[in-house]
N, C-alpha and C positions, 0 to 999 in steps of 0.2 A: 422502227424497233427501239429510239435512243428514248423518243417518246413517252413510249410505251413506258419503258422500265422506269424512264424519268415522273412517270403519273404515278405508278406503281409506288413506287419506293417515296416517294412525298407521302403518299397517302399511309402507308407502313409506320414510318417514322412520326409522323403528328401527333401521336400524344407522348413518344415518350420528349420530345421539344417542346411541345406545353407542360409537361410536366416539369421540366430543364428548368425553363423560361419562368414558371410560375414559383416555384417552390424555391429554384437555388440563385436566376441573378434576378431575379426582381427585388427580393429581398435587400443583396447585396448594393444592387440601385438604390433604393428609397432610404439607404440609411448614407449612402453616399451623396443622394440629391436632396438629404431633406425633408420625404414624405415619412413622416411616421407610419402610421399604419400600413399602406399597402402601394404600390408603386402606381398600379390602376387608378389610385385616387389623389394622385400627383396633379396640383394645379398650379397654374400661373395666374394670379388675379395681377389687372392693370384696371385700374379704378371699379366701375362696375360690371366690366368683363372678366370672365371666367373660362380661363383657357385651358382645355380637359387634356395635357399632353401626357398623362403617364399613361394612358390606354392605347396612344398609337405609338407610343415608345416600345410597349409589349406587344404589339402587333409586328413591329418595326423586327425586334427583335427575334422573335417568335420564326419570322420570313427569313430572315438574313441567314439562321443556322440551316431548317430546310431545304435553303439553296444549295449552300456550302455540302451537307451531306450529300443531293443530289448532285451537284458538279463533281464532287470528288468520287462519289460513288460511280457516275459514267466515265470519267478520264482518266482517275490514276487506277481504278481496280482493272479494269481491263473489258469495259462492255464493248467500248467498240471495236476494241480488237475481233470480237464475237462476228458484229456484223463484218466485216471484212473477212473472214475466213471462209461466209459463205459465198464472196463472190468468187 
């Protein structure tokens, strides 16, 4: 059941955290790290390598709120209490 609602509610939530994620701290990143225009296109050049890391920073990011909503949505609101009350 924890599952469930755990699939459920990631899947709920994922655009308004990309929307989170894309619109208010990616911004707030790129002007903090540097990238001008847009966090996604955050690079690290080391001579003729080009190291694409603002796309898996907003990936990174993107996951880590996801989580935190699903953890705290199944532990402190009270899902599993749910389950336990049918046994």
């Amino acid at each position: 059941m924890g599952l469930a609602v755990g699939f459920i509610l990631g899947g709920a939530v994922s655009k308004v955290v990309s929307s989170l994620v894309s619109d208010i701290i990616n911004p707030i990143l790129s002007v903090i790290l540097g990238a001008a225009d847009d966090l996604k296109n955050a690079i690290l050049q080391i001579g003729p390598v080009r190291i694409l890391y603002g796309n898996f920073l907003s990936a990174l990011i993107d996951f880590t709120v996801v989580a935190a909503v699903v953890y705290f949505g199944v532990n402190m609101i009270g899902i599993n209490k749910l389950d336990k009350k049918k046994e």
